[in-house]
GUNULO-763416 format. One record per residue (C-alpha): x, y, z. Coordinates in steps of 0.5 Angstrom, whole numbers, padded with zeros to 4 digits, always signed. Layout:
% residues N
XYZ;...
This chain:
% residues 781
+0250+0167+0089;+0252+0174+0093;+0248+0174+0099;+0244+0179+0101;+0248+0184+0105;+0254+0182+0099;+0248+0186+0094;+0247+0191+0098;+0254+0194+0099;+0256+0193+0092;+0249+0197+0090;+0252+0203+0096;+0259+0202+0095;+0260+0200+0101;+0263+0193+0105;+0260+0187+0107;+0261+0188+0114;+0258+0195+0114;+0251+0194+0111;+0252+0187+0116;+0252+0192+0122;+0247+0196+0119;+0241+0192+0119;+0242+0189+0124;+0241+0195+0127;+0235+0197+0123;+0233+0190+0125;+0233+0191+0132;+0228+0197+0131;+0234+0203+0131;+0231+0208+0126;+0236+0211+0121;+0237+0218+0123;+0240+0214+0130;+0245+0210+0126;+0247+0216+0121;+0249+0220+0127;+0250+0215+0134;+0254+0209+0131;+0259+0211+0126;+0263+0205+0128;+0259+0200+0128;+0256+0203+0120;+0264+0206+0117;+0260+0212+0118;+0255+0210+0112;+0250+0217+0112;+0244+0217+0112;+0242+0217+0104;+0247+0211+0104;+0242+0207+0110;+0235+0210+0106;+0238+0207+0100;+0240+0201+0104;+0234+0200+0108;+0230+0200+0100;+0234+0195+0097;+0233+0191+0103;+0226+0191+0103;+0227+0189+0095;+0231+0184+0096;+0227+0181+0102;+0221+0181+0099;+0224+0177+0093;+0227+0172+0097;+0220+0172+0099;+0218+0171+0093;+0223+0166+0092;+0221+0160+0097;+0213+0161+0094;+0216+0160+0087;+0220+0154+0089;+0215+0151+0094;+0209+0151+0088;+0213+0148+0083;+0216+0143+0088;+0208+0141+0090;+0207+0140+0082;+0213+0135+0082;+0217+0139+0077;+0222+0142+0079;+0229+0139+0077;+0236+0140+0079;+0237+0146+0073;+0230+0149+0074;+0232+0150+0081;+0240+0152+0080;+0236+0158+0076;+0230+0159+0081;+0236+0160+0086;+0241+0164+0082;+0235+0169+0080;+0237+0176+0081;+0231+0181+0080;+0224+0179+0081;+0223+0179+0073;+0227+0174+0072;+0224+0170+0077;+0218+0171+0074;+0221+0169+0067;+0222+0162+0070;+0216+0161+0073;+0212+0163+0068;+0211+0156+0065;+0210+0153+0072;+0204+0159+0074;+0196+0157+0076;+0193+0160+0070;+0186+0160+0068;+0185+0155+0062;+0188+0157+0056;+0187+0154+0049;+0195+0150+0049;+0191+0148+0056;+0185+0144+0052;+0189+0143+0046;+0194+0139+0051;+0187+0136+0054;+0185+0134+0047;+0193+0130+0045;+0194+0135+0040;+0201+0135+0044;+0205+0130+0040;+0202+0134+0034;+0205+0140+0035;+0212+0137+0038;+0212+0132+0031;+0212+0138+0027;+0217+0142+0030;+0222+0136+0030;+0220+0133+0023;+0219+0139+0019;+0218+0135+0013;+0212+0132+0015;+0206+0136+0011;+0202+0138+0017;+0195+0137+0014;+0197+0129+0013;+0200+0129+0019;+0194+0133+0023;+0188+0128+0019;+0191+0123+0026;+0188+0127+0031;+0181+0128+0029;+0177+0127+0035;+0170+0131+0035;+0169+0127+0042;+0175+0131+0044;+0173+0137+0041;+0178+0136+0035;+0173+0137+0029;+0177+0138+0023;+0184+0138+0021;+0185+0145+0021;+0182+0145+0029;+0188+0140+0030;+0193+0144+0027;+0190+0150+0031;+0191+0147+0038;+0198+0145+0036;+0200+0152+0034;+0197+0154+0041;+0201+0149+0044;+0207+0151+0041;+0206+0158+0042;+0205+0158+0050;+0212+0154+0049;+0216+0159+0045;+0213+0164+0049;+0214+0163+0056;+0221+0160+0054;+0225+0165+0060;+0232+0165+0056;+0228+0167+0050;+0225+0173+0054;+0231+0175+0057;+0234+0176+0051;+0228+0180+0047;+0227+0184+0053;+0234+0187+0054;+0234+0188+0046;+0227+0192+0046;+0229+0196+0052;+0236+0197+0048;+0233+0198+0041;+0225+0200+0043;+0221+0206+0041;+0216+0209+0045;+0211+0211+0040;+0205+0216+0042;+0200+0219+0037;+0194+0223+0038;+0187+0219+0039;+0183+0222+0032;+0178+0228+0034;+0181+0229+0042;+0187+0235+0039;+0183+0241+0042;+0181+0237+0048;+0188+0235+0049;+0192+0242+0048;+0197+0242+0054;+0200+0235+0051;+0201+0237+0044;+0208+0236+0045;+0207+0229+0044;+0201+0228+0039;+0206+0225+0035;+0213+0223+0038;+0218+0219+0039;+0223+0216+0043;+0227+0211+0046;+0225+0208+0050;+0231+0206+0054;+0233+0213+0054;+0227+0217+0055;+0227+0222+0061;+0222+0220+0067;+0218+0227+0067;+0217+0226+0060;+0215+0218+0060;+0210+0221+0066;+0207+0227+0062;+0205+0221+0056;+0202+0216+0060;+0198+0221+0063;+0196+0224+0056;+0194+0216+0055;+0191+0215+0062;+0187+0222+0059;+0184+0218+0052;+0188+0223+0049;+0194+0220+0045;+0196+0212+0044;+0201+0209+0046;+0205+0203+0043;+0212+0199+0044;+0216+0199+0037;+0221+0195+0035;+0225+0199+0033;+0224+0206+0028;+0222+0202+0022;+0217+0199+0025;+0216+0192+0020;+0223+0192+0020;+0223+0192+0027;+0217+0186+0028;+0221+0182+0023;+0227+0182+0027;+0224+0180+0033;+0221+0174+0029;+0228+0173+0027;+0230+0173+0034;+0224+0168+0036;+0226+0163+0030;+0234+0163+0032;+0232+0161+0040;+0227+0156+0037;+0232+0153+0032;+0226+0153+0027;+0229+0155+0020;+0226+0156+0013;+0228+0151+0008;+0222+0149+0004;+0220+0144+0007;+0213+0141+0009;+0213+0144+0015;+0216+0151+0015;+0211+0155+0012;+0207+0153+0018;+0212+0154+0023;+0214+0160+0020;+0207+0162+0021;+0207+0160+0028;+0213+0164+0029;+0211+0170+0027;+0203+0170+0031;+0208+0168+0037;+0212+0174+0036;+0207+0179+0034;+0200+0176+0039;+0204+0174+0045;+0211+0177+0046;+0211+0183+0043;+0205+0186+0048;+0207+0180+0054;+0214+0185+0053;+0210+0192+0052;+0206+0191+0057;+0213+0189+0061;+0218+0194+0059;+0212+0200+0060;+0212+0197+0067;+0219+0197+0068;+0220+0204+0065;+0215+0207+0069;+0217+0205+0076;+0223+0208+0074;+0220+0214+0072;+0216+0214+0078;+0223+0213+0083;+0225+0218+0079;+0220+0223+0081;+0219+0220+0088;+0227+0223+0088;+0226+0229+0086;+0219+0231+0090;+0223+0228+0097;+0229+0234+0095;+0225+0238+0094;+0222+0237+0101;+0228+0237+0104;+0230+0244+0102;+0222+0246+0103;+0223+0244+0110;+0230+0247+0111;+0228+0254+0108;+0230+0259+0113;+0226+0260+0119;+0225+0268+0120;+0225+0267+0127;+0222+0268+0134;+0218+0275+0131;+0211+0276+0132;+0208+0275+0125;+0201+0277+0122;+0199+0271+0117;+0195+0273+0111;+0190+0268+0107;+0188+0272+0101;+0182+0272+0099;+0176+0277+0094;+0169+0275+0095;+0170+0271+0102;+0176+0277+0104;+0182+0276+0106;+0183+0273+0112;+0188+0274+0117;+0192+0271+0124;+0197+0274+0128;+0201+0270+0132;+0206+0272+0138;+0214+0271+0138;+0213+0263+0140;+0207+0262+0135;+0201+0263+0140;+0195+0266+0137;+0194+0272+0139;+0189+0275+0134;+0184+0274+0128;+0180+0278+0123;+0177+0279+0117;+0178+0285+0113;+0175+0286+0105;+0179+0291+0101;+0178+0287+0094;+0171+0287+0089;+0166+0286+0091;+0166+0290+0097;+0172+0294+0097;+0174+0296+0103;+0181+0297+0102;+0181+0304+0107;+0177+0300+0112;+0182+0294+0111;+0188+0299+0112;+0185+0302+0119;+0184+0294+0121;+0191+0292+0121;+0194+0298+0122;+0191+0298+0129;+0193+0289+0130;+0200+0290+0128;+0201+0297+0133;+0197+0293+0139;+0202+0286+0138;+0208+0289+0135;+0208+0285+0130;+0214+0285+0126;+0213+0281+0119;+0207+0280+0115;+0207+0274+0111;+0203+0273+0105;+0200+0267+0101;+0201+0266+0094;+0194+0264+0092;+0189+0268+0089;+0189+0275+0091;+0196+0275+0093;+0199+0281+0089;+0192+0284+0091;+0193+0283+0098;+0202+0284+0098;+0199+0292+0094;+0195+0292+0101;+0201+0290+0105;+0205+0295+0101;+0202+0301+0103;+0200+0298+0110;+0207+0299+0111;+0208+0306+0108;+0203+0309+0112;+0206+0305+0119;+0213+0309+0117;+0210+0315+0117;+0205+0315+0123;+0211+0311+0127;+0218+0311+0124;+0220+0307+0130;+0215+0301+0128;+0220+0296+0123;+0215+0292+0118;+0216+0288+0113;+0213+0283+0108;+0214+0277+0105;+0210+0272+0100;+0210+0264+0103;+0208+0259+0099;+0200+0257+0103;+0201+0249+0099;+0198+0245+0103;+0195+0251+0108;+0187+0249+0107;+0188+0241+0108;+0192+0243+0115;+0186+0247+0115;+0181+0241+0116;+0186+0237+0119;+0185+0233+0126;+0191+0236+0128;+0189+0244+0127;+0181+0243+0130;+0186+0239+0137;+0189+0246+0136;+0184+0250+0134;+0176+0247+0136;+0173+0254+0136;+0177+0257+0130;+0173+0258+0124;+0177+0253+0118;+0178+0258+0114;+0182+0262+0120;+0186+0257+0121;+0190+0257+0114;+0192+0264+0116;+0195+0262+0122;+0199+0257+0118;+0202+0262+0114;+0204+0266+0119;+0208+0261+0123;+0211+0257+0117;+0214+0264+0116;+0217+0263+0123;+0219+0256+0122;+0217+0252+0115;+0220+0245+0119;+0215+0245+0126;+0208+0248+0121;+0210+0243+0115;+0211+0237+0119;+0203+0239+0121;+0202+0237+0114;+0202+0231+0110;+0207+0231+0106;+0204+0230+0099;+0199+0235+0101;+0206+0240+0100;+0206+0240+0092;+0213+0240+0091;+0213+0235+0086;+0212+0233+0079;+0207+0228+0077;+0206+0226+0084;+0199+0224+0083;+0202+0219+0077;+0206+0215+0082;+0206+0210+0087;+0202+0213+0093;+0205+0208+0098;+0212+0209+0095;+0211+0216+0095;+0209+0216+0102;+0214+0211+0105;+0220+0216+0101;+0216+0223+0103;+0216+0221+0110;+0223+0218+0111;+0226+0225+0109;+0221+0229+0113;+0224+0225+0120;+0231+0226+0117;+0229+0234+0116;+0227+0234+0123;+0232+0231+0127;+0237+0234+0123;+0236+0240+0127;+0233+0238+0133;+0228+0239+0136;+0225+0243+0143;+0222+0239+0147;+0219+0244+0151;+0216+0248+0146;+0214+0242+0140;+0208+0241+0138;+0206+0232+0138;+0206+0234+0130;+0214+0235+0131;+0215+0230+0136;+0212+0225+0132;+0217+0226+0127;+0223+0226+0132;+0227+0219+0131;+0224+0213+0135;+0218+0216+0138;+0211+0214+0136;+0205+0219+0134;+0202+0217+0142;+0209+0217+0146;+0209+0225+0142;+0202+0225+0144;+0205+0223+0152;+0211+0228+0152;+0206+0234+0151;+0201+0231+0155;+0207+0232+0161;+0209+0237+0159;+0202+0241+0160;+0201+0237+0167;+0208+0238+0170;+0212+0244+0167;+0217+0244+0162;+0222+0238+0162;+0228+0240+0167;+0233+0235+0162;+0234+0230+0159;+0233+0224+0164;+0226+0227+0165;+0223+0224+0159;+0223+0217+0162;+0218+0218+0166;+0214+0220+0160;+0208+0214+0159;+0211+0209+0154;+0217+0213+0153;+0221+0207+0156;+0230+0207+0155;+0229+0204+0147;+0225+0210+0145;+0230+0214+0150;+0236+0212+0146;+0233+0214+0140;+0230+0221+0141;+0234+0224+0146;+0240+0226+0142;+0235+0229+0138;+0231+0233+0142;+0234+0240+0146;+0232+0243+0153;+0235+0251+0153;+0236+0253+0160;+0236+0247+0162;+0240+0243+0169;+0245+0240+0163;+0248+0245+0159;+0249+0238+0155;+0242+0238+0154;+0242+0244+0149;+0247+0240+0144;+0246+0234+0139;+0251+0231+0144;+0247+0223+0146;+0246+0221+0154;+0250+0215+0152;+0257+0219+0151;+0256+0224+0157;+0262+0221+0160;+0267+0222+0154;+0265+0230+0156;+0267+0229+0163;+0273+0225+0161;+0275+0232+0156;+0273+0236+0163;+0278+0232+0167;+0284+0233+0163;+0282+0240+0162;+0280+0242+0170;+0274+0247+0167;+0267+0246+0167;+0263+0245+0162;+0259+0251+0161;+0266+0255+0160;+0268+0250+0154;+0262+0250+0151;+0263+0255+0145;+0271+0256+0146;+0273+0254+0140;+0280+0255+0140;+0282+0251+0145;+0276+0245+0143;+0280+0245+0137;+0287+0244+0141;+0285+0237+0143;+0286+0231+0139;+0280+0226+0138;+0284+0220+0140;+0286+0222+0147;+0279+0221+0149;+0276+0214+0146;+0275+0208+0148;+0272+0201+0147;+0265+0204+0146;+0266+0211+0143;+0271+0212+0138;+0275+0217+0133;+0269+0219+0129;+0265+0220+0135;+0270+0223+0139;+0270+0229+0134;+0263+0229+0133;+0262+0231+0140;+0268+0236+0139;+0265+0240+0134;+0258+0240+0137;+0262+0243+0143;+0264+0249+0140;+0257+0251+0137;+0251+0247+0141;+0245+0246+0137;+0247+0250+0131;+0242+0250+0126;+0244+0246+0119;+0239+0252+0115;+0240+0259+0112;+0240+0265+0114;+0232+0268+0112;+0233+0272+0106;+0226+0275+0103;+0225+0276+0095;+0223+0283+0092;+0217+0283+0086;+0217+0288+0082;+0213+0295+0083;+0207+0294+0078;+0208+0286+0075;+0202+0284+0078;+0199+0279+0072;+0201+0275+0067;+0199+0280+0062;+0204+0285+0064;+0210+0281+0063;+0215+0283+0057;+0220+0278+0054;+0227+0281+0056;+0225+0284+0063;+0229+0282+0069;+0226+0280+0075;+0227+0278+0082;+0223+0271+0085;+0224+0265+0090;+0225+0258+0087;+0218+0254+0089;+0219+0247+0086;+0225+0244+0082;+0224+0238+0076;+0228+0234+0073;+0228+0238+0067;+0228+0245+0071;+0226+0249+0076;+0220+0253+0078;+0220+0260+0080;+0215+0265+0083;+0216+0271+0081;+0209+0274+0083;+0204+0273+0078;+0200+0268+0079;+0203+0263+0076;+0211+0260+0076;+0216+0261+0071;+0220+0255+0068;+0228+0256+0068;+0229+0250+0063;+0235+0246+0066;+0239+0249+0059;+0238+0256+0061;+0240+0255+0068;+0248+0256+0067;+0252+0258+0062;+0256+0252+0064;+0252+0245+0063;+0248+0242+0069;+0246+0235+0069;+0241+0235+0075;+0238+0242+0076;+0238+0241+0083;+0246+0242+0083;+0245+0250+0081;+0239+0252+0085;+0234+0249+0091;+0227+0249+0093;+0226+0257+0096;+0232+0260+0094;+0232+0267+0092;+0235+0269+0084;+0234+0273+0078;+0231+0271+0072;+0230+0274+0065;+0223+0273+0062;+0224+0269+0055;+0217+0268+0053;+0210+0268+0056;+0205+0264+0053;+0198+0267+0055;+0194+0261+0052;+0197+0256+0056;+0199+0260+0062;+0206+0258+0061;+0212+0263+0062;+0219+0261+0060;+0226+0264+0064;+0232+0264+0064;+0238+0265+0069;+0242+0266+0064;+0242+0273+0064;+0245+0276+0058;+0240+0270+0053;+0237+0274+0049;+0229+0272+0049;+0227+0268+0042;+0235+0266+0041;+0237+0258+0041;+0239+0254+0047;+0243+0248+0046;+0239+0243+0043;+0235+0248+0038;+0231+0250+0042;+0229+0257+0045;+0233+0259+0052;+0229+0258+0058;+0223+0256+0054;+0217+0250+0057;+0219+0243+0057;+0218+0240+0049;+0220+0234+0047;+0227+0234+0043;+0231+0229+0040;+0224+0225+0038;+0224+0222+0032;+0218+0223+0028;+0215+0217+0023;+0209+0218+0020;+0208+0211+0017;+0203+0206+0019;+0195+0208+0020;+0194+0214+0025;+0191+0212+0033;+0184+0213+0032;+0183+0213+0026;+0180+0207+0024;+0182+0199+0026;+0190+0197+0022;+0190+0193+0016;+0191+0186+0018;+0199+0186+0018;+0201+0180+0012;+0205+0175+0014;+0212+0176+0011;+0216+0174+0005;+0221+0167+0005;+0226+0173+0003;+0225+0177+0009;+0223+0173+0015;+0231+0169+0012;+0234+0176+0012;+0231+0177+0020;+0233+0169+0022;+0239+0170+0020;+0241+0177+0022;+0239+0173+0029;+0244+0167+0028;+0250+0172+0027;+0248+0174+0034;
């Protein structure tokens, strides 16, 4: 069996050695950014999404070794662990596996094989199935025991059947195999609960649908089993599309590994019977119940994946900049709120102003923050998207035109952001150590303007899941989601870089290697003894000692500092290779800091050495020739359209501008002003095909779309990117461009009583002519 580090490298495509010098770095409390970034040489230059999935796979495989022992060491104590049992236990791959294997072995409650095994009925149920020719009621008249709790005959042939059931049942080879049979031939079923049609409306698609399981796209599975979370549909696991045909089947493939044929003989039919109660009450929900687990962890993945991109770009989206900024929290009874922070992000002001119903104050409103954009210079107004938001980008609007005409020198613009998560900041323990004597409901306002200034330091504030950039993100595992979600926040953080003189402990925290009370301890500093002078300053932080130092320091930046080094994403630890490049040279440091036809002159090899080697080398030369660069766009705003305020004033053909808010697997979703995102499906995306839609368009992106169709009852709006779609026409797979996600493929079968409505009829126990069909299709296999 492979070891460990050898799964590893065949799952990321990488060699042994590779992932050897990668957990024993992980091991030794490095963090992923420091690997992917200060040692190449050691990993083969593994990036950061190869060491994320490295580290999961680790913990996965860890946890099963885990497992692995327990199961070995429990069925040793129960003195039944032969040479073979355990020669399968140590050469199991998955968790499922293992789980097969130690089904039979497994502490469970008393079951009924258990009390039948208690009374002797065992050599009953174990004579049966060798000798099949012994009729069963004459055989079973032996084991009559009213003191064991065998009444009658018909009690001893039941407890029989239970123990050969039990046997068959946890047989792992014969679960292997249906589980993989299910998984490739299996239908996902689902049919609306009788009377919940009108209550369960949004999930109409799914009221009667079916697909394979195997192959269903993981949003889909996700919406099904919130609709079943929800009473409004059920679902079951089908063998196959002809749903008796397909149990037959399976029942066929339970007799084959069994070895039980039908020859007639006195034992047949009861055993065929016993076959038959094995498949349909045993294994068939065993394995549903399997398969739906195994299939919504992938979902979930899925899902997960796509939530943490879509961070990513979130917290990636161009920064406007050191621009002093007026946030605006809209709002109508309650106002709209309003923050104006300074180029650095200091609060300077706050007001409320009410120029929507019921007070309608928009004259006054007007007046209010004309005279705080004019007395701090404001140079951006940043808009929330909630409710009132076009409402209040109208105000803006004319704030701007009537502060062009009384001082055309004051340049103003406006930008609509999204407020995800701005209220839970607003309450947060962060914003009230911030804040403690501004209102909650000002504080939302203050986020908005400074998340417009720098998306990364205001969302790091924020917990991730609290953004909603996700799809079903309240469906999946919380754990996992929050293990995944804070991986991509540490990687978006560190691969810009952060001031260390000016970040807040909620930035700080996430830099590579410092903890939420050393970032406290950096700032604490900070605060008492001035701006850090350079890097080498931070040791004297408390508790910031040379581990953490060797993580973060290559991640954090001191501008105007004594080190021009200090400035640029080149570690400490390989200042020296620099002093080598400027001794060849015979210039200073700061005169080859941006020189980049010279910097590209030199040769990497030149300048290695036993610990610092070629990839390294021309890391620091690039860094050389623009430190500190930002890996981020440059900011770009989107222009709504003049009069398309509401869902109701939009028409199918209009073409609009908006900015891409979330992206899903089977689309994305774009703001375009009213209220509500549109979807572009992932077939109206491109005239070309795009498989993963985040390979044509990212989360704040700025695009064009045309409106396709606007659902008014289910406030759904269909798009497409495809401009020259005609609205109503047919994308690929029959279905209308740029139209909602609907089920497609799914094959209807309406045979069988409805969920819902009322219990099924008893299934009968198939003919001899149909259960030998099944039996022998099985022994072709």
């Amino acid at each position: 069996m492979l070891s460990i580090e050898q799964r590893i490298a065949q799952d990321i495509a990488a060699k042994p050695d590779q992932v050897h010098a990668a957990v024993e770095l992980l091991d030794g409390g490095a963090t992923v950014p420091f690997i992917a970034r200060y040692r190449k040489e050691a990993t083969g230059g593994l990036d950061d999404t190869q060491l994320r999935l490295l580290e999961e796979r680790l913990r996965y495989l860890r946890e099963l070794e885990e497992r692995r022992s327990a199961i070995l060491a429990s069925v040793e104590e129960q003195g039944k662990l032969s040479d073979a049992l355990k020669n399968d236990i140590l050469s199991a791959d998955t968790k499922a596996r293992l789980e097969d294997l130690y089904l039979p072995y497994k502490p469970k409650r008393r079951t009924k094989a258990q009390i039948a095994r208690e009374a002797g009925l065992e050599p009953l149920a174990i004579g049966l199935r060798e000798d099949p020719t012994k009729s069963p009621e004459a055989f079973a008249e032996a084991f009559v025991d009213a003191e064991k709790g065998v009444a009658d005959v018909r009690a001893a042939l039941d407890g029989a059947r239970a123990i050969l059931m039990e046997s068959i049942a946890e047989d792992a080879g014969l679960l292997g195999e249906l589980r993989d049979w299910l998984w490739d031939k299996g239908q996902i079923r689902a049919k609306v609960v009788a009377g919940k049609e009108n209550e369960g409306a949004k999930f109409r698609d799914y009221f009667d649908h079916v697909e394979p399981i195997g192959k269903i796209p993981s949003h889909r599975l996700l919406a099904l089993m919130r609709a079943r979370n929800e009473g409004i549909i059920e679902l079951e696991l089908a063998p196959a599309l002809d749903m008796e045909q397909g149990h037959l089947e399976g029942e066929g493939r339970v007799a084959a590994h069994a070895d039980i044929r039908d020859r007639g003989r006195a034992a047949d039919a009861w055993l065929r019977e016993t076959v038959r109660l094995t498949w349909r009450v045993k294994l068939h929900l065993h394995l549903t119940l399997d398969l739906f687990g195994r299939v919504r962890e992938g979902a979930e993945d899925e899902a997960i994946r796509v939530f943490g991109d879509n961070l990513k770009d979130l917290m990636l989206a161009a920064p406007a900049g050191a621009k002093s900024v007026m946030g605006l929290d809209p709002g109508i009874r309650t106002g709209v709120k309003v923050a104006v922070v300074d180029a650095t992000g200091k609060l300077l002001a706050t007001d409320t102003v009410y120029p929507h119903e019921p007070r309608r104050q928009w004259n006054e409103s007007l007046a209010a923050l004309a005279r705080l954009c004019q007395k701090h210079g404001v140079d951006l107004i940043a808009i929330g998207n909630g409710t009132a938001s076009r409402e209040t980008d109208k105000l803006a609007g004319e704030l701007i035109k009537g502060l062009a005409k009384t001082h055309p020198d004051h340049k103003l613009s406006k930008i609509v952001v999204s407020e995800a998560g701005a209220s839970v900041y607003s309450a947060s323990e962060t914003a009230a150590k911030e804040f403690p004597d501004l209102d909650v409901s000002l504080r939302g306002a203050v986020s908005i303007a400074r998340r417009l200034q720098d998306p990364l330091a205001e969302l790091v504030k924020i917990e991730p899941k609290a953004i909603g950039v996700g799809q079903y993100q309240h469906d999946v595992n919380q754990v996992k989601l929050a293990r995944a979600l804070d991986a991509k926040v540490e990687d978006c953080v560190n691969a810009v870089g952060v001031d260390v003189n000016t970040a807040s402990a909620a930035l700080l925290s996430r830099v590579a290697g410092l903890s939420p009370s050393v970032a406290e301890n950096v700032v604490k500093h900070r605060d008492a003894n001035g701006p850090f002078a350079n890097r080498k300053a931070l040791l004297k932080v408390p508790r910031l000692g040379d581990k953490a130092f060797e993580q973060c320091a290559g991640f954090l930046r001191v501008p105007n500092g004594d080190n021009p080094l200090d400035t640029s994403a080149v570690h400490p630890e390989a200042y020296p290779v620099v002093e080598r490049i400027i001794a060849q040279c015979g210039r200073e440091v700061r005169s080859i800091i941006g020189d980049t036809s010279f910097l590209r002159g030199l040769k990497a090899e030149q300048f290695t050495d036993e610990t610092f080697g070629v990839p390294t080398v021309r890391d620091i030369l690039k860094e050389l020739e623009k430190p500190g660069r930002d890996p981020r766009p440059e900011f770009v705003a989107p222009s709504f359209a003049e009069g398309v305020e509401d869902l109701k004033d939009l028409r199918p053909g209009m073409v609009l501008e908006g900015r891409v808010t979330n992206v899903a697997a089977f689309g994305a979703f774009v703001d375009i002003g009213v209220h509500q995102d549109g979807l572009v499906h992932v077939s109206a995306l491109s005239h070309t095909f795009v498989k993963d839609p985040r390979d044509a368009v990212k989360a704040g992106d700025i695009v064009k779309v045309k409106v396709m169709e606007v659902d008014l009852p289910r406030q759904r709006i269909g798009l497409s990117m495809r401009l020259d779609d005609e609205p109503g026409q047919q994308a690929r797979g029959g279905r209308p461009a740029g139209g909602n996600d609907a089920p497609r493929g799914g094959q209807r079968d309406n045979r069988g009583p409805r969920p819902g409505g009322g219990a099924p009829k008893p299934t009968p126990a198939p003919s001899n002519s149909a259960f030998a069909d099944a039996f022998s299709k099985a022994q072709k296999r």
